[in-house]
N, CA, C and O of each residue as an XYZ file, in Angstrom:
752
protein
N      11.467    -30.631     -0.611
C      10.736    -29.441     -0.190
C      11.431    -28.198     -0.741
O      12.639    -28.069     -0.542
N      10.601    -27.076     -1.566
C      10.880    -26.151     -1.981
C      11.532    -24.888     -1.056
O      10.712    -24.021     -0.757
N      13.186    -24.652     -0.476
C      13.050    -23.568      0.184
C      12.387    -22.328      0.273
O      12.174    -22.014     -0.898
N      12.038    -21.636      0.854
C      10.942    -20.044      0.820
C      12.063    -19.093      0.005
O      13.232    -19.477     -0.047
N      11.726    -18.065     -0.511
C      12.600    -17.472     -1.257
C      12.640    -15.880     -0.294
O      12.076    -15.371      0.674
N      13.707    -15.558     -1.312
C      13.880    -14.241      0.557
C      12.614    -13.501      0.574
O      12.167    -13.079      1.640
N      11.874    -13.276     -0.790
C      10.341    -11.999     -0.434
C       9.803    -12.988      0.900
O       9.598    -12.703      2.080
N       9.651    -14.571     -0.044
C       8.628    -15.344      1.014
C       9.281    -15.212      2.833
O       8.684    -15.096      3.903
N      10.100    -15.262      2.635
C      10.980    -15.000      4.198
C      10.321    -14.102      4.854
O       9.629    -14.057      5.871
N      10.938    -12.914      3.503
C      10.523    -11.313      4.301
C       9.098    -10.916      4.574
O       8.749    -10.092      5.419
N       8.105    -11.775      3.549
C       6.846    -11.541      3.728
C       6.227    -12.335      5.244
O       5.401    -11.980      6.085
N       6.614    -12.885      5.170
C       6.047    -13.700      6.548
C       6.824    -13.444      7.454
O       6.208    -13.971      8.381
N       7.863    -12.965      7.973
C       8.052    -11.875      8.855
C       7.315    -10.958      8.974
O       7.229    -10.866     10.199
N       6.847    -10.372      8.654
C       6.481     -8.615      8.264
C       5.383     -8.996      9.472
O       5.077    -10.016     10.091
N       5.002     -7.711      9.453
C       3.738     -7.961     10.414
C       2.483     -7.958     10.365
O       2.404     -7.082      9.503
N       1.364     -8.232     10.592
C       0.474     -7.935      9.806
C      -0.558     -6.982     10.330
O      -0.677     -6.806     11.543
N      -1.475     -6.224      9.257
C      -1.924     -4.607      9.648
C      -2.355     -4.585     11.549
O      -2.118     -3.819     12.483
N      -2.761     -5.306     11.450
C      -3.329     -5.089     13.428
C      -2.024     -5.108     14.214
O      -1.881     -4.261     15.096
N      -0.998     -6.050     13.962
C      -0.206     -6.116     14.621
C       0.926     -5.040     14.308
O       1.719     -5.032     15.250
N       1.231     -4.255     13.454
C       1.882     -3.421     13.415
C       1.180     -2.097     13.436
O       1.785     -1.056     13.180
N      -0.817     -2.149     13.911
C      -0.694     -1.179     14.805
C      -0.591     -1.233     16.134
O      -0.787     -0.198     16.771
N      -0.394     -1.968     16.539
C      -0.079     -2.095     18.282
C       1.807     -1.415     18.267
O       2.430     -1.348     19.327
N       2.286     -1.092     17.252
C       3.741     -0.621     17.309
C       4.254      0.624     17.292
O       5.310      1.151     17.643
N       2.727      1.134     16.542
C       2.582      2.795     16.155
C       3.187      3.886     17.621
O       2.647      3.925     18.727
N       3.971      4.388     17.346
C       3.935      5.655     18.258
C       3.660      7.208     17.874
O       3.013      8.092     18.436
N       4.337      7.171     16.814
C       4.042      8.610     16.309
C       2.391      8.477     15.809
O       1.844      7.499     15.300
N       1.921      9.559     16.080
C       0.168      9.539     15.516
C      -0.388      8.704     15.672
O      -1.236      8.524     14.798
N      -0.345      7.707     16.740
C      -1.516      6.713     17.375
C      -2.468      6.949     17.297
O      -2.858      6.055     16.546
N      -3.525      7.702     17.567
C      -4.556      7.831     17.515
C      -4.995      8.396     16.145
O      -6.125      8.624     15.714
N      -4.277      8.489     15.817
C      -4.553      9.421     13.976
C      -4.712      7.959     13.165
O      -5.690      7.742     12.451
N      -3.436      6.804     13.397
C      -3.695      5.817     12.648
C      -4.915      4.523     13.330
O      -5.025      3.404     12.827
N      -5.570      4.913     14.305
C      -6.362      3.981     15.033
C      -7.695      4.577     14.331
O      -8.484      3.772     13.836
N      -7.993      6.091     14.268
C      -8.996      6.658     14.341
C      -9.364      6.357     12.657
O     -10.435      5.796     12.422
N      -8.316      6.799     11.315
C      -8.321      6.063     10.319
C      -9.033      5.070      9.965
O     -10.059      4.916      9.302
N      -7.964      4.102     10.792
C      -8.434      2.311     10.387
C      -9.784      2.426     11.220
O     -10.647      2.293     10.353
N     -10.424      2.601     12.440
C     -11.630      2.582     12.349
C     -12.838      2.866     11.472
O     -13.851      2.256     11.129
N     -12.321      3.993     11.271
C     -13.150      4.671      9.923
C     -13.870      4.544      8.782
O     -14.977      4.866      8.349
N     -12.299      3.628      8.220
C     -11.973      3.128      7.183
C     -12.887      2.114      6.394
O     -13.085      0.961      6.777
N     -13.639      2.888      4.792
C     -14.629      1.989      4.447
C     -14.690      1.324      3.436
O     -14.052      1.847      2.523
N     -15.080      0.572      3.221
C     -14.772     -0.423      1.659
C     -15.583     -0.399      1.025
O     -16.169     -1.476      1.129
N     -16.249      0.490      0.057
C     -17.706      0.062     -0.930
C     -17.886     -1.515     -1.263
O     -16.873     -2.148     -1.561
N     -19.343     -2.272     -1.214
C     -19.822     -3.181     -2.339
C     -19.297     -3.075     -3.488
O     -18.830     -4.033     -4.104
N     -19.319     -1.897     -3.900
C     -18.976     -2.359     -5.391
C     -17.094     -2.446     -5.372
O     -16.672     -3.550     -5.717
N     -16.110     -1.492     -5.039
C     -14.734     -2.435     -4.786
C     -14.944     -3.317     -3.930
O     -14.015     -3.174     -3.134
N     -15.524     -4.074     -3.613
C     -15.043     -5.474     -2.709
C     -15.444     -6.494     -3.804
O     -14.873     -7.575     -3.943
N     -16.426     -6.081     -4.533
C     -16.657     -6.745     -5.766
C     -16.083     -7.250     -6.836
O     -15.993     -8.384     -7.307
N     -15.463     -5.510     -7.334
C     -14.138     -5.988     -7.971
C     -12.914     -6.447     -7.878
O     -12.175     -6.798     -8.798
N     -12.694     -6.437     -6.639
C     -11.604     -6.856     -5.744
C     -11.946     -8.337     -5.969
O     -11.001     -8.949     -6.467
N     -12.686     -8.838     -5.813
C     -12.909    -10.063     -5.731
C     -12.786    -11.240     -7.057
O     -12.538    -12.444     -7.124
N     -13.042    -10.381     -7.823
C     -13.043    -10.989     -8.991
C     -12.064    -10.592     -9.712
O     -12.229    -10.470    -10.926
N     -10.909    -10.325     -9.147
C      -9.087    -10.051     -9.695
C      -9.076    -11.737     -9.269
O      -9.516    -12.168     -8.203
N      -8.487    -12.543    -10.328
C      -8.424    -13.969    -10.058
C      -6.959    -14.042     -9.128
O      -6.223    -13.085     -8.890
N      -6.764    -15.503     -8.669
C      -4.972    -15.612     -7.630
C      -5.545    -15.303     -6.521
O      -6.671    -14.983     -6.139
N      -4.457    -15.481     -6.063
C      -4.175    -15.212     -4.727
C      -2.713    -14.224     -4.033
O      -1.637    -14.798     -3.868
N      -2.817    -13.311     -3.821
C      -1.954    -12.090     -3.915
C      -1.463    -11.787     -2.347
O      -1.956    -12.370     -1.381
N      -0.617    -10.978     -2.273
C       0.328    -10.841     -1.015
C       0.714     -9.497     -1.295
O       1.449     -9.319     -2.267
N       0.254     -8.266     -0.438
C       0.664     -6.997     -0.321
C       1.722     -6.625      1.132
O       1.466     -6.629      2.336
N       3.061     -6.303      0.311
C       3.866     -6.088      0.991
C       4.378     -4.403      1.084
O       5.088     -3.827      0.260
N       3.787     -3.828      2.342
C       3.803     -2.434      2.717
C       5.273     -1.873      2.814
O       6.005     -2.855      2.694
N       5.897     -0.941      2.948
C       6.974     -0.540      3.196
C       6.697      0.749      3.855
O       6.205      1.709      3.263
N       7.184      0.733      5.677
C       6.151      2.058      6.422
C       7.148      2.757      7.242
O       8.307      2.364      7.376
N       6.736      3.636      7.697
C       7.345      4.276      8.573
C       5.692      4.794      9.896
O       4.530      4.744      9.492
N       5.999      5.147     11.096
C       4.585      5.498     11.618
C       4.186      7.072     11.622
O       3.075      7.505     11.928
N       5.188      7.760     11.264
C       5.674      8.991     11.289
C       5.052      9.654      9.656
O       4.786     10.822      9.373
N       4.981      8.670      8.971
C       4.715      9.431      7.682
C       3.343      9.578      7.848
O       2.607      8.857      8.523
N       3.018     10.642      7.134
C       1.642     11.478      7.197
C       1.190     10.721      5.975
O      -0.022     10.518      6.049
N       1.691     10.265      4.951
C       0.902      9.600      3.420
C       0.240      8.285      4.364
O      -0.925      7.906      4.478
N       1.218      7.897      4.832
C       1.397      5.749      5.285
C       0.128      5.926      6.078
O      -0.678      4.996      6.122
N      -0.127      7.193      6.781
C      -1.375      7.076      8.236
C      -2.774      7.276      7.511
O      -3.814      6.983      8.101
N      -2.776      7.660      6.531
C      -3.544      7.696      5.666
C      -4.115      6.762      4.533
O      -5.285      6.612      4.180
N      -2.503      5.947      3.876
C      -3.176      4.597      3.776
C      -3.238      4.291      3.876
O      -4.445      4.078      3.762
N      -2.505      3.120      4.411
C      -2.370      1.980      4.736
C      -4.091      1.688      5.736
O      -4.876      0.915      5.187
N      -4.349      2.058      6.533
C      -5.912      1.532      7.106
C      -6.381      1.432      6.055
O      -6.599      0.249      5.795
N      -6.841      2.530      4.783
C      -7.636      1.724      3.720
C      -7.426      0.595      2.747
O      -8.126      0.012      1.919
N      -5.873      0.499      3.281
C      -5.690     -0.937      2.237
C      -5.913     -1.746      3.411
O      -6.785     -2.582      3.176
N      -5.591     -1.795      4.238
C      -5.907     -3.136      5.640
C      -7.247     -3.121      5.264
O      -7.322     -3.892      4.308
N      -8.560     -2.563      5.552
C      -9.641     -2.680      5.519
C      -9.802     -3.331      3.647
O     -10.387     -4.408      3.534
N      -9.522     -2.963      2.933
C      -9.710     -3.381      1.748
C      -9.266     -4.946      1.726
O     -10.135     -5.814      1.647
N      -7.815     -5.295      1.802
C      -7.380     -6.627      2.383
C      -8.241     -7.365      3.399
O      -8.255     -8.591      3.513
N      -8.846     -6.646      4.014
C      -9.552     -7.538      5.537
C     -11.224     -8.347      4.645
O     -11.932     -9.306      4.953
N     -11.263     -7.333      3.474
C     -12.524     -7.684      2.867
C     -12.209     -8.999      1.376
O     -13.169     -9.683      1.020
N     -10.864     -9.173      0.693
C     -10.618     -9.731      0.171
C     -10.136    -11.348      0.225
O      -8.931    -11.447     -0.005
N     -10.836    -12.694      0.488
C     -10.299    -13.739      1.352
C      -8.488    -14.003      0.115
O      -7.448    -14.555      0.474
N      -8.740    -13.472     -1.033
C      -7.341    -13.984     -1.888
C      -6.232    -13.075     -1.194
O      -5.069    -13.479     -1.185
N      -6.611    -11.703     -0.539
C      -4.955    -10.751     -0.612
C      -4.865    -10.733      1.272
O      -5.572    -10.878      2.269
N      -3.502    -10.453      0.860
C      -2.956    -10.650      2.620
C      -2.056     -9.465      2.135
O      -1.364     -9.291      1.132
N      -2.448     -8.431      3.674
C      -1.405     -7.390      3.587
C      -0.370     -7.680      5.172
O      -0.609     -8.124      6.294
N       0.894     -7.110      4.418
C       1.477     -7.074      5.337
C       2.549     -5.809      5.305
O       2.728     -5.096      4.317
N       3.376     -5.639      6.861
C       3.744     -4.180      6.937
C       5.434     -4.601      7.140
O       5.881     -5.529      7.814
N       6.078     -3.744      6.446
C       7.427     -3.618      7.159
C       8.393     -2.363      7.077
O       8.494     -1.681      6.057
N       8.986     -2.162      8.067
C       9.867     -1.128      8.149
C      10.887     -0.701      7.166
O      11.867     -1.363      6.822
N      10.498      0.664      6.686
C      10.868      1.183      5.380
C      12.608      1.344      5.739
O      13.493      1.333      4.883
N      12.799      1.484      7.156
C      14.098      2.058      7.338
C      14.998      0.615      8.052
O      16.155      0.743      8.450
N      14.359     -0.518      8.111
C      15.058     -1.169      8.029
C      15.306     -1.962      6.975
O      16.424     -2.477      7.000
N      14.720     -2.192      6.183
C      14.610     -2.807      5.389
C      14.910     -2.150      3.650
O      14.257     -2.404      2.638
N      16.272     -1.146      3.820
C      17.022     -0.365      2.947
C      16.858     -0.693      1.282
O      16.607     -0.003      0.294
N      17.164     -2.254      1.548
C      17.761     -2.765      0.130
C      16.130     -3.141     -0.579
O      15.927     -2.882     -1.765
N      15.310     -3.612      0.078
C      14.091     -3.270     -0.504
C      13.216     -1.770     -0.871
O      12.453     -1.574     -1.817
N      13.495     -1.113     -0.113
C      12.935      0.556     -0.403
C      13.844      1.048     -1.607
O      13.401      1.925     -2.348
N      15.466      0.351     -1.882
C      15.855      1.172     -2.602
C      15.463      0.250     -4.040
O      15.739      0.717     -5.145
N      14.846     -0.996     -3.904
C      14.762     -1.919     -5.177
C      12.891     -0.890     -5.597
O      12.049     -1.383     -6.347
N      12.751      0.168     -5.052
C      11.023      0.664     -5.185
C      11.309      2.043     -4.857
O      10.950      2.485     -3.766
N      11.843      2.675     -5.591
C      11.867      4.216     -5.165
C      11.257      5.211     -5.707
O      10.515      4.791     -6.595
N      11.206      6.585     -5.572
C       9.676      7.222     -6.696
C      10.506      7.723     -7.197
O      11.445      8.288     -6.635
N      10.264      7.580     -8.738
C      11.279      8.716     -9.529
C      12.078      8.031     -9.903
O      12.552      8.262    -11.015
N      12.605      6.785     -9.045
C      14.207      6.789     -9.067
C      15.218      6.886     -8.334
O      16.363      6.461     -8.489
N      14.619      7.622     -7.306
C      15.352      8.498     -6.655
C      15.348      8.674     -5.181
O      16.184      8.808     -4.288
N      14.140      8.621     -5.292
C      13.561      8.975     -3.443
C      12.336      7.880     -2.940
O      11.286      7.407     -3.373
N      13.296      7.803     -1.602
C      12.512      7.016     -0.500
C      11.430      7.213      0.040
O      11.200      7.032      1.235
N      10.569      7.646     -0.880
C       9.102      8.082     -0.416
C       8.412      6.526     -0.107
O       8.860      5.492     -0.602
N       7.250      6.589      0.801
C       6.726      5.852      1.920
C       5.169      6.733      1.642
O       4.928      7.922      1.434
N       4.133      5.276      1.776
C       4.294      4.278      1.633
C       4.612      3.540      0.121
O       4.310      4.102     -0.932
N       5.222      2.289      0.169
C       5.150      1.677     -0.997
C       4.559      0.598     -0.809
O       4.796      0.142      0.309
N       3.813     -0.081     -1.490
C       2.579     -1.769     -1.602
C       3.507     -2.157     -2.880
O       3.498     -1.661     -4.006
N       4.350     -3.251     -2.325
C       4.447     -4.433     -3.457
C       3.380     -5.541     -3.785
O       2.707     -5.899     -2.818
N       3.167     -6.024     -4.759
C       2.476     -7.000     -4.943
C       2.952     -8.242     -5.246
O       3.757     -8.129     -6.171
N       2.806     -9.564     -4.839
C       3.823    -10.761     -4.563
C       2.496    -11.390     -5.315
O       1.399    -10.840     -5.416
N       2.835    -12.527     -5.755
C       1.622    -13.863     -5.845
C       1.882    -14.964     -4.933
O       2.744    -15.050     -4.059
N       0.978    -15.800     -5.292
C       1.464    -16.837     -4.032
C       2.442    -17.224     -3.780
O       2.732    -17.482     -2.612
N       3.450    -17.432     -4.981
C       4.944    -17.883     -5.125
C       6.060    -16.554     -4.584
O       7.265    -16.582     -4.830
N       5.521    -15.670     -3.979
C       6.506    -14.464     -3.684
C       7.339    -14.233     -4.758
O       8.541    -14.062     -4.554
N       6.692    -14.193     -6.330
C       6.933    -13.529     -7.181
C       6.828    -12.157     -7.562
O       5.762    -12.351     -8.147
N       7.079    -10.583     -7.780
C       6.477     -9.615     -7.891
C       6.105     -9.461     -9.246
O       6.518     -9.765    -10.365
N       4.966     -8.746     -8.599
C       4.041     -8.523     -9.942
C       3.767     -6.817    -10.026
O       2.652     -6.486    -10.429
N       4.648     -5.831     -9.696
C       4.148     -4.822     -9.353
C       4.198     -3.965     -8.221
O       4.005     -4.678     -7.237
N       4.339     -2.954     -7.930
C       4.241     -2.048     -6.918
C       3.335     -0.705     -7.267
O       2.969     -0.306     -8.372
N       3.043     -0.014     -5.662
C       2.628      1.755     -6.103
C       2.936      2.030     -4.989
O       3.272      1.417     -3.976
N       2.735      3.368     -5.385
C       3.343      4.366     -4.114
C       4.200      5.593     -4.100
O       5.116      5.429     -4.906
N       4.256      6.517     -3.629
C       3.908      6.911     -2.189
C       2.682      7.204     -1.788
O       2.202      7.224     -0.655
N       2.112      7.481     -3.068
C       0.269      8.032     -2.984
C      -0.118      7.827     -4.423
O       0.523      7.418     -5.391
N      -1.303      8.216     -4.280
C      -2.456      7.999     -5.005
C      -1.551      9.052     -6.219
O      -0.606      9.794     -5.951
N      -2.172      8.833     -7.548
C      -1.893      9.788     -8.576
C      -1.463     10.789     -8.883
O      -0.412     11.352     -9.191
N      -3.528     11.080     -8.605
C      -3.695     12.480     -8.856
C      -3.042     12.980     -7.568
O      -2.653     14.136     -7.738
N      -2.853     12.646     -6.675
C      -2.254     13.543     -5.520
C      -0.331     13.649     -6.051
O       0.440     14.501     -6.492
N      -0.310     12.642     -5.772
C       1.492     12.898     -6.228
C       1.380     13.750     -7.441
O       2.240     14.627     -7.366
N       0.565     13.871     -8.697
C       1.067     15.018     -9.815
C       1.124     16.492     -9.169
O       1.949     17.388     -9.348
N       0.032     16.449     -8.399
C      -0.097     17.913     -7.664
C       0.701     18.163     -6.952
O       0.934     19.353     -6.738
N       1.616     16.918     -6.143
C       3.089     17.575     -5.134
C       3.757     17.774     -5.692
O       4.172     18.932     -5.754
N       4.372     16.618     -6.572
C       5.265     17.071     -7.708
C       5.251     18.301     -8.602
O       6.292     18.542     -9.213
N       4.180     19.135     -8.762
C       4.211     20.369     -9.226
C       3.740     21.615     -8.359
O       4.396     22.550     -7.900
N       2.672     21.381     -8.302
C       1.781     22.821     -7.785
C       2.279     22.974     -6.382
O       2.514     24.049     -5.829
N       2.430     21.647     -5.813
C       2.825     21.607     -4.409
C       3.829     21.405     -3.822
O       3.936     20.935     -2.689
N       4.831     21.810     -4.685
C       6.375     21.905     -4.386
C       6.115     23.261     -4.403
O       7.003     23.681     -3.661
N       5.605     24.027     -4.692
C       5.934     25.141     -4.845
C       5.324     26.157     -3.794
O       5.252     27.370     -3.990
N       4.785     25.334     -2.361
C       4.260     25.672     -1.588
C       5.084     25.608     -0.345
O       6.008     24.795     -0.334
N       4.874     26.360      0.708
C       5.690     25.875      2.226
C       5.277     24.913      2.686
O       4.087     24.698      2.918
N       6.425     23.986      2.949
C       5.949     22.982      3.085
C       4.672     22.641      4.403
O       4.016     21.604      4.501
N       4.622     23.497      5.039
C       3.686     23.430      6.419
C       1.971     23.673      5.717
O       0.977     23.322      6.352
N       1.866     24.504      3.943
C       0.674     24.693      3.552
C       0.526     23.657      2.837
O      -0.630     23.286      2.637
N       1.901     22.718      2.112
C       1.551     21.797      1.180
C       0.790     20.968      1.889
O      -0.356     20.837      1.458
N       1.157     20.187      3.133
C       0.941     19.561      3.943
C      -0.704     19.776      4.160
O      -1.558     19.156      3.525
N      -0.914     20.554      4.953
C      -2.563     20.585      4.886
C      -3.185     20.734      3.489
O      -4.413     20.670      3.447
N      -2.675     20.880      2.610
C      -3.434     20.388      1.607
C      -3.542     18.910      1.170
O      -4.561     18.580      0.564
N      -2.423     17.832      1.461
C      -2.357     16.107      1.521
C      -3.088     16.176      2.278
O      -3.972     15.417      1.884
N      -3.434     16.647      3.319
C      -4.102     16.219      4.271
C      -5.792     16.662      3.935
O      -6.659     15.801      4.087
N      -6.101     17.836      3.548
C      -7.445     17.476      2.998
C      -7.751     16.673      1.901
O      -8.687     15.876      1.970
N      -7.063     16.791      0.883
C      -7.228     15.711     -0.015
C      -7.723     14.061      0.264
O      -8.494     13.309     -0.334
N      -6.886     13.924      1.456
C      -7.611     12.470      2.413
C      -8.460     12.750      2.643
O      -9.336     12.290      1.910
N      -8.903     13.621      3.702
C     -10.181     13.769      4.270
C     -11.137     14.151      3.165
O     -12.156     13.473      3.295
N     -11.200     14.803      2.336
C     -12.460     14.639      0.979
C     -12.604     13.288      0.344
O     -13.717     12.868      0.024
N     -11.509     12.599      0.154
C     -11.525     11.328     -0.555
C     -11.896     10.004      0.202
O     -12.329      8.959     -0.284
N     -11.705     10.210      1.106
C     -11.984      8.680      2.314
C     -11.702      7.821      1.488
O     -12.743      7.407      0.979
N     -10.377      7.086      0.883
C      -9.738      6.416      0.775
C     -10.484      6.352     -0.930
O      -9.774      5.711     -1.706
N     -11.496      6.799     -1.420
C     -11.692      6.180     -2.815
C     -11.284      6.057     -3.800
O     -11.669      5.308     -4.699
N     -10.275      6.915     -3.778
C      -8.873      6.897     -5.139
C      -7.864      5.558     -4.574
O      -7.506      4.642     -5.315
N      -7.573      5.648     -3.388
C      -7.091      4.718     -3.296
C      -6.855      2.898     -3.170
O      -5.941      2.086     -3.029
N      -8.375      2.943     -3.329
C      -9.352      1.828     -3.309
C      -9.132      0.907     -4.693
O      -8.857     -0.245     -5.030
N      -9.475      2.345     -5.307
C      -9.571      1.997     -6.950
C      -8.114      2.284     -7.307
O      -8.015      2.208     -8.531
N      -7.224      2.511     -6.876
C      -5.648      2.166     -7.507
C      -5.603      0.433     -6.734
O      -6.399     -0.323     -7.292
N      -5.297      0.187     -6.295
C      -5.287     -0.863     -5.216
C      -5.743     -2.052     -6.131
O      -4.961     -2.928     -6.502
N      -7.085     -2.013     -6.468
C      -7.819     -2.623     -7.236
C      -7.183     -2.876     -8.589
O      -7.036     -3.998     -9.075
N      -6.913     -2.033     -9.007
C      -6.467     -1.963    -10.377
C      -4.831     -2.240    -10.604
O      -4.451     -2.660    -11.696
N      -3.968     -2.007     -9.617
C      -3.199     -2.786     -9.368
C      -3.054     -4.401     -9.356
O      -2.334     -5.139    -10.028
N      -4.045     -4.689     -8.300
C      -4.457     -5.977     -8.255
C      -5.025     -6.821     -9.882
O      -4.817     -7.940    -10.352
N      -5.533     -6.036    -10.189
C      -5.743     -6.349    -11.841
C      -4.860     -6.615    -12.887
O      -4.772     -7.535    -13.701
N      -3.981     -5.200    -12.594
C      -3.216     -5.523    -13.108
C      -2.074     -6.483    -13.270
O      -1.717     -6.979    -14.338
N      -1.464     -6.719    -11.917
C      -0.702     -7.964    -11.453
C      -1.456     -9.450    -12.232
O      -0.805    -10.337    -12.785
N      -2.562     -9.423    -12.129
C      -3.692    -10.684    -12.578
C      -2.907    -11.052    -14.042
O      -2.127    -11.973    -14.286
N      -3.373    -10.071    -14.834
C      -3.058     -9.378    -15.792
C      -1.664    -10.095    -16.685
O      -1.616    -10.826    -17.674
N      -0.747     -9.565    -15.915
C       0.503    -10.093    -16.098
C       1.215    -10.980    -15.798
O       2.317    -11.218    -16.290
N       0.410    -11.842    -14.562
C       0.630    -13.338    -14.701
C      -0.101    -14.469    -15.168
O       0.046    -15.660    -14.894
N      -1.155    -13.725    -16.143
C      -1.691    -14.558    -16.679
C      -1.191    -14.903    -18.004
O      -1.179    -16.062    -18.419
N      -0.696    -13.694    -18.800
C       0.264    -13.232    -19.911
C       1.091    -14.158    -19.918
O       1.297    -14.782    -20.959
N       1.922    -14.530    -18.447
C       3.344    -15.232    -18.265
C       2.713    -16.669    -17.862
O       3.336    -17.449    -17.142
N       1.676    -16.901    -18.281
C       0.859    -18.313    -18.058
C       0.939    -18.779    -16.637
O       0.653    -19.942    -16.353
N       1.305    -17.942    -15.769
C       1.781    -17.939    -14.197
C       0.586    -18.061    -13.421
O       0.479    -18.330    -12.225
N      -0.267    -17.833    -14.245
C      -2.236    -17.747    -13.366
C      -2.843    -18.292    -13.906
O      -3.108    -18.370    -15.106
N      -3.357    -19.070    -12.467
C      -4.076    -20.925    -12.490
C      -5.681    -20.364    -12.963
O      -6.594    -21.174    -13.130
């Protein structure tokens, strides 16, 4: 019998999206009201579907972060619609030596991060802390703001987008991972 390897360990520990919202304290109702919300087009569940494998999204969270309350419900709901991907959540601050093997830049412990595992708890990939086009705009225009105005501006940016940038990174992630273990003859 093949021992589990430490992702596979750590992945099946982790918790999974429902159950690590029953843990939420900071912004409970911000991350309940979200994941209710939270919608998946026909057409990404489509393409989602037809990323070949079977995939394993491993979150890295905090409940406190204002990005994580924002995504993470649209990747749970996206995952809840995919029978190949399983998401799961784990604590960014305990779990050090993984946040620092995924950092943005290089540098910083920005949250959230989605690894992507295959069935073998191989990685194929990560993203994160956000969507793109949003991180180019903090990283520039919006560093250069107080942080109390940058802030409501992440925060409308969600609320105009209802998760659809992030849908379609997610996706294309997922593609991409496909992608590159098919390259490595790793995909059945």
């Amino acid at each position: 019998m093949t021992r589990p390897t430490l992702h596979g360990e750590r992945f099946e520990s982790a918790l999974t999206f429902p159950s690590y919202l029953e843990t939420v304290e900071r912004n409970e109702g911000l991350w309940r009201s979200i994941y209710e919300r939270a919608q998946v087009p026909a057409g990404v569940v489509q393409d989602g579907r037809a990323v070949p494998g079977r995939w394993r999204l491993l979150a890295l969270s905090e409940d406190w972060c204002g990005d994580a309350v924002n995504i993470l419900p649209v990747i749970a709901r996206l995952a809840e619609t995919l029978p190949d991907v399983e998401l799961r959540v784990l604590s960014r601050d305990e779990n050090p030596d993984l946040m620092d093997a995924h950092l943005t830049d290089g540098r910083s412990r920005s949250i959230p991060v989605v690894i992507v595992y295959d069935d073998r708890y191989r990685e194929f990939g990560w993203w994160g802390p956000r969507p793109r086009e949003l991180q180019r705009w903090v990283k520039a225009d919006g560093m250069q703001l107080e942080t109390g105005t940058r802030y409501a501006q992440v925060r409308r940016f969600y609320a105009r987008d209802r998760g659809r940038v992030i849908l379609a990174e997610m996706v294309e992630l997922l593609r991409g991972a496909a992608e590159a273990a098919a390259r490595d003859g790793e995909l059945e």
